[in-house]
DOBA-289274 format. One record per residue: residue number from 1; x, y, z of N, C-alpha, C in turn. Coordinates in Angstrom, 2 decimals, always signed. Layout:
+-----+---------+---------+---------+---------+---------+---------+---------+---------+---------+
!   n !     n.x !     n.y !     n.z !    ca.x !    ca.y !    ca.z !     c.x !     c.y !     c.z !
+-----+---------+---------+---------+---------+---------+---------+---------+---------+---------+
! NUM !       X !       Y !       Z !       X !       Y !       Z !       X !       Y !       Z !
...
+-----+---------+---------+---------+---------+---------+---------+---------+---------+---------+
//
This chain:
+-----+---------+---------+---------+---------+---------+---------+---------+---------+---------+
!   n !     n.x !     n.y !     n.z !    ca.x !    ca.y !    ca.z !     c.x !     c.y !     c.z !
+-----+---------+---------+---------+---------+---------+---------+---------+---------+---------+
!   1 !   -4.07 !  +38.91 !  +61.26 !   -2.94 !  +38.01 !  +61.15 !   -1.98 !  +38.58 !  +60.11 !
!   2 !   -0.51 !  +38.55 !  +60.76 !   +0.35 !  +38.82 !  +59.12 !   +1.01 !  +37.98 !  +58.62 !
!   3 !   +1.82 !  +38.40 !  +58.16 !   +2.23 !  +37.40 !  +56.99 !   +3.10 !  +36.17 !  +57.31 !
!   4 !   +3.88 !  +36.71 !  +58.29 !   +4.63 !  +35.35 !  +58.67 !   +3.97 !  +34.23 !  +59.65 !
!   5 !   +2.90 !  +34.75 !  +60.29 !   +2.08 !  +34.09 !  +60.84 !   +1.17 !  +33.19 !  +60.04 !
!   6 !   +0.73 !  +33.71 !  +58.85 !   +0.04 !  +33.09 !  +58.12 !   +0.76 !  +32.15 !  +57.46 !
!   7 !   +1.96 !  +32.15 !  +56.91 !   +2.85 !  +31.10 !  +56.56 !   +2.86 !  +30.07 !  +57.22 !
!   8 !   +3.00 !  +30.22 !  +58.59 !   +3.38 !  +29.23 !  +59.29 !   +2.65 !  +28.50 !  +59.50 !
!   9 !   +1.41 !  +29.26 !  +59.48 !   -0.33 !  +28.05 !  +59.65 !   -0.10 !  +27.50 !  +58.72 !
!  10 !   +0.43 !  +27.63 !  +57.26 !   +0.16 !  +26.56 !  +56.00 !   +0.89 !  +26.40 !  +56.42 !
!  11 !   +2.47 !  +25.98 !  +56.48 !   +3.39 !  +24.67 !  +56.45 !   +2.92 !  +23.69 !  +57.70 !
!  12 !   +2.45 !  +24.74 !  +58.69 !   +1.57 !  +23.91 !  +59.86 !   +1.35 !  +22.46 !  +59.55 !
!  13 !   +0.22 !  +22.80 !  +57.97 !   -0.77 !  +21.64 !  +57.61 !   -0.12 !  +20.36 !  +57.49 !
!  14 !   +1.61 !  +20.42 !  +57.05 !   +2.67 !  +18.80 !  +56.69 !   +2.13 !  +18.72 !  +57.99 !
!  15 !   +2.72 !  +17.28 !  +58.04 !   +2.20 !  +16.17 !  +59.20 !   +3.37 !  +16.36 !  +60.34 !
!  16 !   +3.22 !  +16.89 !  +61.16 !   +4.49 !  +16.92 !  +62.50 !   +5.17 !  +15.95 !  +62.46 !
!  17 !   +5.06 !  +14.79 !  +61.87 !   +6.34 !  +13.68 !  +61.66 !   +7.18 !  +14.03 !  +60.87 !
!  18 !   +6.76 !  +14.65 !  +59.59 !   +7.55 !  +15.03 !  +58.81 !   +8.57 !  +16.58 !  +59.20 !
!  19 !   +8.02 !  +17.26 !  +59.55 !   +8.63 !  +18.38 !  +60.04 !   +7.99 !  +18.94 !  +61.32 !
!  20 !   +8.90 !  +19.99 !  +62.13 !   +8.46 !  +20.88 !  +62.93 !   +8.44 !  +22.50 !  +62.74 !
!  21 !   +7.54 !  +23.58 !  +62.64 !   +8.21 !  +24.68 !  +62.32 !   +7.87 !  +25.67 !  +63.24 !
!  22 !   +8.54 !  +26.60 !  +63.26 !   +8.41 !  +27.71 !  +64.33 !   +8.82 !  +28.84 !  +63.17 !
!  23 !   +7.99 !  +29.95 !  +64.27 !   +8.72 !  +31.74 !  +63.44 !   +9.73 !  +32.11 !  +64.35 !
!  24 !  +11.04 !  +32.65 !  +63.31 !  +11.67 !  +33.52 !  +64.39 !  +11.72 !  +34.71 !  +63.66 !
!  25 !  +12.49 !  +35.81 !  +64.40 !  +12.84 !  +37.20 !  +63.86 !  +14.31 !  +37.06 !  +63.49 !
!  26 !  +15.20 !  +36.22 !  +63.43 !  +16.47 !  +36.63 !  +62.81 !  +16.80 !  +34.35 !  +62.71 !
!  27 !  +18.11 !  +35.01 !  +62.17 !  +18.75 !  +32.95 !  +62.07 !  +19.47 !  +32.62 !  +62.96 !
!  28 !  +20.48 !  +34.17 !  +63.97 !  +21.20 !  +34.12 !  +64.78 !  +19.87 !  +33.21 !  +66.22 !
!  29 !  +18.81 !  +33.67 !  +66.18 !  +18.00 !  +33.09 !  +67.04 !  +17.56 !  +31.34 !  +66.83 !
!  30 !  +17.66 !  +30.47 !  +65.70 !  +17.73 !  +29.49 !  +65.41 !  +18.97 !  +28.34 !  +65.87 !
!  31 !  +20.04 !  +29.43 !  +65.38 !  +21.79 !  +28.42 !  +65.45 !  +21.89 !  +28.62 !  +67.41 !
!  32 !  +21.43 !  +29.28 !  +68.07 !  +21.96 !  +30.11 !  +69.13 !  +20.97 !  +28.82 !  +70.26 !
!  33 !  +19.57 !  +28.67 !  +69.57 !  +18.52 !  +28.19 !  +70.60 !  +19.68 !  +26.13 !  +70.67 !
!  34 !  +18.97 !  +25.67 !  +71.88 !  +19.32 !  +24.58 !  +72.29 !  +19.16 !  +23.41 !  +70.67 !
!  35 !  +19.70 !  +22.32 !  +70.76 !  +19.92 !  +21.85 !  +69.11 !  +18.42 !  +21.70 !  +68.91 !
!  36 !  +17.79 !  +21.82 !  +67.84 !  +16.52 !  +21.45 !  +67.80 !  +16.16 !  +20.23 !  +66.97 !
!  37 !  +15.15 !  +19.52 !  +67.53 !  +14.79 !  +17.98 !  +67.14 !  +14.86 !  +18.14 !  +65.60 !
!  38 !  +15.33 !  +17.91 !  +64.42 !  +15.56 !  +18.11 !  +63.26 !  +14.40 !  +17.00 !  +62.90 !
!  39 !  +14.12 !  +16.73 !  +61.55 !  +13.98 !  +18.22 !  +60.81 !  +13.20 !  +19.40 !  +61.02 !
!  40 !  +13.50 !  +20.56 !  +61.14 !  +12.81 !  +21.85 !  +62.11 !  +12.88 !  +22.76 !  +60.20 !
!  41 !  +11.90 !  +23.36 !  +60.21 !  +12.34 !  +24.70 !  +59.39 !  +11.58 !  +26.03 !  +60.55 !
!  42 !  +12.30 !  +26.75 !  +59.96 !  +12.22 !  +28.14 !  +60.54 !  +11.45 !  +29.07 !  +59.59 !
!  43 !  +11.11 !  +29.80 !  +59.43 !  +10.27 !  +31.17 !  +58.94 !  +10.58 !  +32.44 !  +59.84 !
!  44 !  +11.40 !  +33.29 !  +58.63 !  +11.32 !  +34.42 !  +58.63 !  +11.60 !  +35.45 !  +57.79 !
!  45 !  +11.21 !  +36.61 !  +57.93 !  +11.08 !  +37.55 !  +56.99 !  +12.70 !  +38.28 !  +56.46 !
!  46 !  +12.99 !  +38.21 !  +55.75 !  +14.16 !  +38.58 !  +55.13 !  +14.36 !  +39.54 !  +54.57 !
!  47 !  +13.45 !  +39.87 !  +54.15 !  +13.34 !  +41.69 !  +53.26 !  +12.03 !  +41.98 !  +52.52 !
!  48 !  +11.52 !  +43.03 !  +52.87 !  +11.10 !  +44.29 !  +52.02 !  +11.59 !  +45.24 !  +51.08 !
!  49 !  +11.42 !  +44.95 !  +49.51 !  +11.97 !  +45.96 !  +48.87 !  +10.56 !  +47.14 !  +47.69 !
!  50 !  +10.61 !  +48.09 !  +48.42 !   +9.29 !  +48.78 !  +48.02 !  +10.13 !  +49.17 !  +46.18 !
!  51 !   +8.98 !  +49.70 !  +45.29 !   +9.36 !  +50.55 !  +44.20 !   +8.97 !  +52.16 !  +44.87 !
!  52 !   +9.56 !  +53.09 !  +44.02 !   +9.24 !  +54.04 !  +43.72 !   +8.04 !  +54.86 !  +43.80 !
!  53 !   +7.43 !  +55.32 !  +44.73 !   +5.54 !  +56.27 !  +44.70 !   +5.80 !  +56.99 !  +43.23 !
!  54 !   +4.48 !  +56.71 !  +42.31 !   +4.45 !  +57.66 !  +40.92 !   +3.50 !  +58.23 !  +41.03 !
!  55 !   +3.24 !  +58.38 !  +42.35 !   +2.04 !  +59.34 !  +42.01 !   +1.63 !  +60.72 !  +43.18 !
!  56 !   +0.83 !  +61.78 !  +42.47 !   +0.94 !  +62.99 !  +43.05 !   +0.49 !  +63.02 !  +44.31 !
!  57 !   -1.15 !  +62.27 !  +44.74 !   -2.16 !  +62.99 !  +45.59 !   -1.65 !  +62.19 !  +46.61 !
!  58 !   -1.57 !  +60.59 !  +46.35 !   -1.22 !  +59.61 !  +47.57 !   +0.17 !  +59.21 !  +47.14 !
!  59 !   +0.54 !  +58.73 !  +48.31 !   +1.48 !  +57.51 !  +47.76 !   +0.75 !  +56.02 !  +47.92 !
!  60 !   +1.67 !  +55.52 !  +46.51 !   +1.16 !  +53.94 !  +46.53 !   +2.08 !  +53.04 !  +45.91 !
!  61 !   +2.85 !  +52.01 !  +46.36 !   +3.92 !  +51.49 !  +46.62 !   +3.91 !  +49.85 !  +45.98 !
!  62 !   +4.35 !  +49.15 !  +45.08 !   +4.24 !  +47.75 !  +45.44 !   +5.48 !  +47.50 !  +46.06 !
!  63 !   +5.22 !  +46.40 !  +46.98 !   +6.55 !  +45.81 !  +47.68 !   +7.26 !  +44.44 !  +47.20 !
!  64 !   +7.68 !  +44.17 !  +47.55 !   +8.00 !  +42.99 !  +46.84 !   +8.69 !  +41.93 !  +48.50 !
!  65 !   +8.26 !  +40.82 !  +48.28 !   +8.37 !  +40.72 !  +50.06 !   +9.39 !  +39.20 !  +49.89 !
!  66 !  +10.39 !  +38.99 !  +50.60 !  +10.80 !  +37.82 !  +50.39 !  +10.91 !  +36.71 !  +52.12 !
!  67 !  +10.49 !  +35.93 !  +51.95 !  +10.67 !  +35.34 !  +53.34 !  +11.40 !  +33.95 !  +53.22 !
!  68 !  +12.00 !  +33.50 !  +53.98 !  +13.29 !  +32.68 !  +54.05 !  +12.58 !  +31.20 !  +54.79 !
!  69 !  +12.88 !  +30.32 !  +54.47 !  +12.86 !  +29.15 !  +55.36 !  +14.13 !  +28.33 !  +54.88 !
!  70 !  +14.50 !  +28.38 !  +56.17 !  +15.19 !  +27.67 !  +56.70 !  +15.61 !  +26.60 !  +57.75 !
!  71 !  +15.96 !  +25.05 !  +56.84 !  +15.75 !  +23.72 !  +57.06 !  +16.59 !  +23.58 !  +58.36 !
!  72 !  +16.73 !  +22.43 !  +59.36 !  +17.57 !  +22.02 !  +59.75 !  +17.53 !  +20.45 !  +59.61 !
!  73 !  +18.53 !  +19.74 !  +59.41 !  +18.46 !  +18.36 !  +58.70 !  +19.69 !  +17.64 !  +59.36 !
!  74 !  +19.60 !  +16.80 !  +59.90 !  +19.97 !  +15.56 !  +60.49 !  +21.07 !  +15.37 !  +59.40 !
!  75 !  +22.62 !  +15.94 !  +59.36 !  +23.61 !  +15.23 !  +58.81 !  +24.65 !  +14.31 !  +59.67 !
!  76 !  +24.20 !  +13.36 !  +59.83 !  +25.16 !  +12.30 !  +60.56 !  +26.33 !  +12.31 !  +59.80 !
!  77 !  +27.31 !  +11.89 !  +59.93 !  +28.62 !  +10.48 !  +59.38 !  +28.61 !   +9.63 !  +60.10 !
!  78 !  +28.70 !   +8.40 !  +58.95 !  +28.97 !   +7.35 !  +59.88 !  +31.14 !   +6.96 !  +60.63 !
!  79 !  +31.01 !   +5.79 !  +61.01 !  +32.46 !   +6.10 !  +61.35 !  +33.22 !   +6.19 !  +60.83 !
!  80 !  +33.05 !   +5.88 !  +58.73 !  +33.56 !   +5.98 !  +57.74 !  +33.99 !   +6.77 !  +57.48 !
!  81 !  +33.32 !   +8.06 !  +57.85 !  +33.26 !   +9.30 !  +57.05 !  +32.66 !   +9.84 !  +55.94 !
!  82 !  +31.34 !   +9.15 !  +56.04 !  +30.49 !   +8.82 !  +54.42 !  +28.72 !   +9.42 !  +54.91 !
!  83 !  +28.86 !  +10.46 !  +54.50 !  +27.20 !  +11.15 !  +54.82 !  +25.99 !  +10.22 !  +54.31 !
!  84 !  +24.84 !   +9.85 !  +55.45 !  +23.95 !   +9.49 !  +55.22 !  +22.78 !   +9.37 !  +54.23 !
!  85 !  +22.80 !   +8.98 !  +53.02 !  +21.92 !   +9.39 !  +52.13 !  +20.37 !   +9.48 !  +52.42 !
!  86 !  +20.39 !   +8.71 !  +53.91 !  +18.74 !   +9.27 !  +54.25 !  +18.68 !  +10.46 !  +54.47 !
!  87 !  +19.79 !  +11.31 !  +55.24 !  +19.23 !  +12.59 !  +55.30 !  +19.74 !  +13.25 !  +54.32 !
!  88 !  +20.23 !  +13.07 !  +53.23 !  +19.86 !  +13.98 !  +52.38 !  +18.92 !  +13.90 !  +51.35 !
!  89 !  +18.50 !  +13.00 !  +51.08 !  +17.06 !  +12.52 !  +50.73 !  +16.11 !  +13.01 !  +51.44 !
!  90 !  +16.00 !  +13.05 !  +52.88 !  +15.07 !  +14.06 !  +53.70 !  +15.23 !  +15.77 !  +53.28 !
!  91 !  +16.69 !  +16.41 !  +53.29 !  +16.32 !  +17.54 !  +52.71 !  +15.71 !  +18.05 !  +51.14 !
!  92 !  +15.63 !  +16.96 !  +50.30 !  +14.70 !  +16.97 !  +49.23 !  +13.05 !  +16.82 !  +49.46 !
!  93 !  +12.95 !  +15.44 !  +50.00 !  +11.62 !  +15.76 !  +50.93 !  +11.14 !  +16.44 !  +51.19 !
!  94 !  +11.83 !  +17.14 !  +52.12 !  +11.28 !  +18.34 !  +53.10 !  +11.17 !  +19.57 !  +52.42 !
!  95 !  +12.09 !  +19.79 !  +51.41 !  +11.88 !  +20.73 !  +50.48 !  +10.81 !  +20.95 !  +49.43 !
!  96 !  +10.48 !  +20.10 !  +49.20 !   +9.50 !  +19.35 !  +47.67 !   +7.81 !  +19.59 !  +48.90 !
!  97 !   +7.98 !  +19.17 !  +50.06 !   +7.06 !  +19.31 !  +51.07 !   +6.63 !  +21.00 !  +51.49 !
!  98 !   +7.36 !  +21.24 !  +51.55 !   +7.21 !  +22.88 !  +51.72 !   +6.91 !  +23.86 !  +50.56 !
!  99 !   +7.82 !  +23.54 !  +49.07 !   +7.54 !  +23.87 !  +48.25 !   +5.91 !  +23.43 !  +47.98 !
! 100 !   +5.25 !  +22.51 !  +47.95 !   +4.17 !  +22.11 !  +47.47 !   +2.93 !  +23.22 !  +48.31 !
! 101 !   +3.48 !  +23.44 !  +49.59 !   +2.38 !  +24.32 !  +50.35 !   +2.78 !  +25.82 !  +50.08 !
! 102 !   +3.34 !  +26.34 !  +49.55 !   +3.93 !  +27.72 !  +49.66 !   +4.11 !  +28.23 !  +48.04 !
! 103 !   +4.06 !  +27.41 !  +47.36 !   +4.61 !  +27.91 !  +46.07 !   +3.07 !  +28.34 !  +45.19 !
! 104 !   +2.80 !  +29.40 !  +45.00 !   +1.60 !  +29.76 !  +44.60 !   +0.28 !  +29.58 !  +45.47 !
! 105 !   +0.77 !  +29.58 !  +46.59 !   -0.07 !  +30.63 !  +47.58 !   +0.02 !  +31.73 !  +47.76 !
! 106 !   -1.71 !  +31.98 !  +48.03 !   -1.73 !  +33.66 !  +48.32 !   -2.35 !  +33.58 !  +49.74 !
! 107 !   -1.31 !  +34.07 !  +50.30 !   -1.96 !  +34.50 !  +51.92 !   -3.10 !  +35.57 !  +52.30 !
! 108 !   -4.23 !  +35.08 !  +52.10 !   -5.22 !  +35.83 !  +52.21 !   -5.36 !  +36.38 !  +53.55 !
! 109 !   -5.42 !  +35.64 !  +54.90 !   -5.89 !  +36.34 !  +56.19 !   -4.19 !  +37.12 !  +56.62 !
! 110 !   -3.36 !  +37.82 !  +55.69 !   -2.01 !  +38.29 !  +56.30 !   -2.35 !  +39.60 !  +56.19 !
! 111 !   -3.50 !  +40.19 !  +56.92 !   -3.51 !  +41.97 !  +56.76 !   -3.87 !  +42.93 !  +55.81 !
! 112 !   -3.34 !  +42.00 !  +54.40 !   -3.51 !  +42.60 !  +52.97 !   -3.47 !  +41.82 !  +52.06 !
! 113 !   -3.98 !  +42.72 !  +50.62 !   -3.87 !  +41.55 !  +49.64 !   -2.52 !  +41.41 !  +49.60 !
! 114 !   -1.95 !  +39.76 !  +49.47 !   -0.37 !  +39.43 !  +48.82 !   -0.53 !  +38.65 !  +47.76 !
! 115 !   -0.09 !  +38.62 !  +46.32 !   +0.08 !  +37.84 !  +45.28 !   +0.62 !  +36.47 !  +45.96 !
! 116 !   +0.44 !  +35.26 !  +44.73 !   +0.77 !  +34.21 !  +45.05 !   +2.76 !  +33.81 !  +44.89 !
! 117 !   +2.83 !  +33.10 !  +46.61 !   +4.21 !  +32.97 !  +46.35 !   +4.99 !  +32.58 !  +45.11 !
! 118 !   +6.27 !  +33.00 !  +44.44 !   +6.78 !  +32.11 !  +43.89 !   +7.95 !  +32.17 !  +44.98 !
! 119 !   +8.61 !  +31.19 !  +44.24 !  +10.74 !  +30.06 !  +44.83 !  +11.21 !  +31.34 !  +44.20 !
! 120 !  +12.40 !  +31.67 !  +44.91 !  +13.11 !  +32.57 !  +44.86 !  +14.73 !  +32.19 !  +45.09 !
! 121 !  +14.99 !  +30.75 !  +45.06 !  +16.20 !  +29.89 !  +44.68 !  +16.52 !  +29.34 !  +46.51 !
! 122 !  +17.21 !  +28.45 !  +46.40 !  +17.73 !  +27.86 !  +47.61 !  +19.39 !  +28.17 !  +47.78 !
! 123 !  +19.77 !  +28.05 !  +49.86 !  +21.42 !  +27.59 !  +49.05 !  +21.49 !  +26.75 !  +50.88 !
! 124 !  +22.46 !  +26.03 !  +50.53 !  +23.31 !  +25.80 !  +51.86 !  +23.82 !  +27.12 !  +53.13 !
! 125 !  +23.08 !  +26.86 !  +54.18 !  +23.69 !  +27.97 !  +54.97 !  +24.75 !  +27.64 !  +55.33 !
! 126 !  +24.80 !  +26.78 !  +56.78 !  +25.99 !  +25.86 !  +57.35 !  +25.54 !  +24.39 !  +57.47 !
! 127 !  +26.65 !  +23.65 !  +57.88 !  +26.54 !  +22.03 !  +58.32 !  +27.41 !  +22.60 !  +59.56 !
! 128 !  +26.70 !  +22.33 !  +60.88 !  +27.57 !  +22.47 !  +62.22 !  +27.05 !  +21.15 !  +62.61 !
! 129 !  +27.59 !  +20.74 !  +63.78 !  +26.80 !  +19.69 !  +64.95 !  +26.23 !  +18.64 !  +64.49 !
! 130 !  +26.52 !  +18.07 !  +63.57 !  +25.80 !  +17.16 !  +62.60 !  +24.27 !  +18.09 !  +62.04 !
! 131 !  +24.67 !  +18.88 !  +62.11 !  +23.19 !  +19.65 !  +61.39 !  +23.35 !  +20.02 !  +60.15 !
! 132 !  +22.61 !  +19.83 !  +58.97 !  +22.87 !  +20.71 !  +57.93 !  +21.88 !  +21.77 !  +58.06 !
! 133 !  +22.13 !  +23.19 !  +57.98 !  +21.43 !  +24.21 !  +57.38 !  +21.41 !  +24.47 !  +56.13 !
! 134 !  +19.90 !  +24.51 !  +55.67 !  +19.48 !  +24.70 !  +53.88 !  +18.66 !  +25.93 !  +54.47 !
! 135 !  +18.41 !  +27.17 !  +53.55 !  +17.62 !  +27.86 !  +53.10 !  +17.31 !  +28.30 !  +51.93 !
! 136 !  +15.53 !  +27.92 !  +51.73 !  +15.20 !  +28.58 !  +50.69 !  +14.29 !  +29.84 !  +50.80 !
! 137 !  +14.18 !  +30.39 !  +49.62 !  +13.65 !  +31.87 !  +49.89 !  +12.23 !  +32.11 !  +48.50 !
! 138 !  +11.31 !  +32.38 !  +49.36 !   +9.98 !  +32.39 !  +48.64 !   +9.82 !  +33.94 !  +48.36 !
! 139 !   +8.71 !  +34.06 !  +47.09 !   +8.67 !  +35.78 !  +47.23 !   +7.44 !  +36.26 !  +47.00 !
! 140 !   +6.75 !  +37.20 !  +47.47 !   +5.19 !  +37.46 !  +47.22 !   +5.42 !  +39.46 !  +46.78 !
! 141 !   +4.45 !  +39.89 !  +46.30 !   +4.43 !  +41.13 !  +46.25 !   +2.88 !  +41.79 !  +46.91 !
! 142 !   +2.81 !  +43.00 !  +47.66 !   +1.76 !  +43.67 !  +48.10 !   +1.38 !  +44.91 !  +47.73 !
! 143 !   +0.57 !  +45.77 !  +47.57 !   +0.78 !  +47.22 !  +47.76 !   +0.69 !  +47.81 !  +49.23 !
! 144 !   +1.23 !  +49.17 !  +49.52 !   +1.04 !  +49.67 !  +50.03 !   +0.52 !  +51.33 !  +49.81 !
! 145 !   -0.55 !  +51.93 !  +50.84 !   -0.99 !  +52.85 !  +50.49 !   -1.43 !  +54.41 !  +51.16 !
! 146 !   -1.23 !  +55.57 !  +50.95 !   -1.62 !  +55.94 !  +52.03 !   -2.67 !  +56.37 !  +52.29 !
! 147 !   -3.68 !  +56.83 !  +52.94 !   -5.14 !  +57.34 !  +53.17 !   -5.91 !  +56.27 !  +52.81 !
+-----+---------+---------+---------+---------+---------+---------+---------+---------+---------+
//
């Protein structure tokens, strides 16, 4: 199993009332798919940034790995023009919910050893369609090695 797979089994564990989540390979594949029943987060991998090999016989690498989730959240208006404070109270929720499963986990069955996640900051993507998009971004580090 790797890593984004293994993520997804833990956020799995919230209760499907509270959220739904799926993996994709990019965000263009999220905004693009049919509207999805909100609140949805997404998982995916966002970057790999290796250091430097210091050494002669092998190479051996830590990486530093960051993976993205990203919310989708129910922003209504009403006919006022006045945003719903339930759903934005849900994207705290849902955040505080995800954070609680991900934040100092270590994904043990993802292929290799990975250190335990930390938060790596949040931001607003878009608000389209009455949707708000939030992403936050978690970060783990691995080695890599050769022989």
């Amino acid at each position: 199993m790797e890593l984004l797979e293994a993520s997804v089994i833990q956020l799995k564990t919230i209760p499907s009332m509270a959220i739904r989540v799926a993996r994709i390979m990019e965000l263009e594949e999220a905004y693009n798919s049919k509207v999805p029943p909100a609140p949805y987060a997404y998982v995916l991998l966002l970057a790999e940034t290796p250091t430097k090999n210091e050494t002669i016989t092998i190479v051996e690498q830590r990486v530093s790995v960051a993976l993205g989730v990203v919310l989708c959240i129910n922003n209504k208006v009403t006919p006022l023009g006045i945003k719903s404070f339930a759903e934005q109270s849900d994207l705290q929720t849902i955040r505080g919910l995800i954070r609680a499963k991900l934040l100092g986990w270590a994904p043990a069955d993802a292929g290799m050893y990975y250190g335990p996640f930390e938060f790596g900051g949040g931001r607003l993507v878009q608000v389209k369609n009455d949707k708000l998009w939030w992403q936050d971004q978690y970060t783990t580090e691995c080695f890599v090695r050769s022989v």
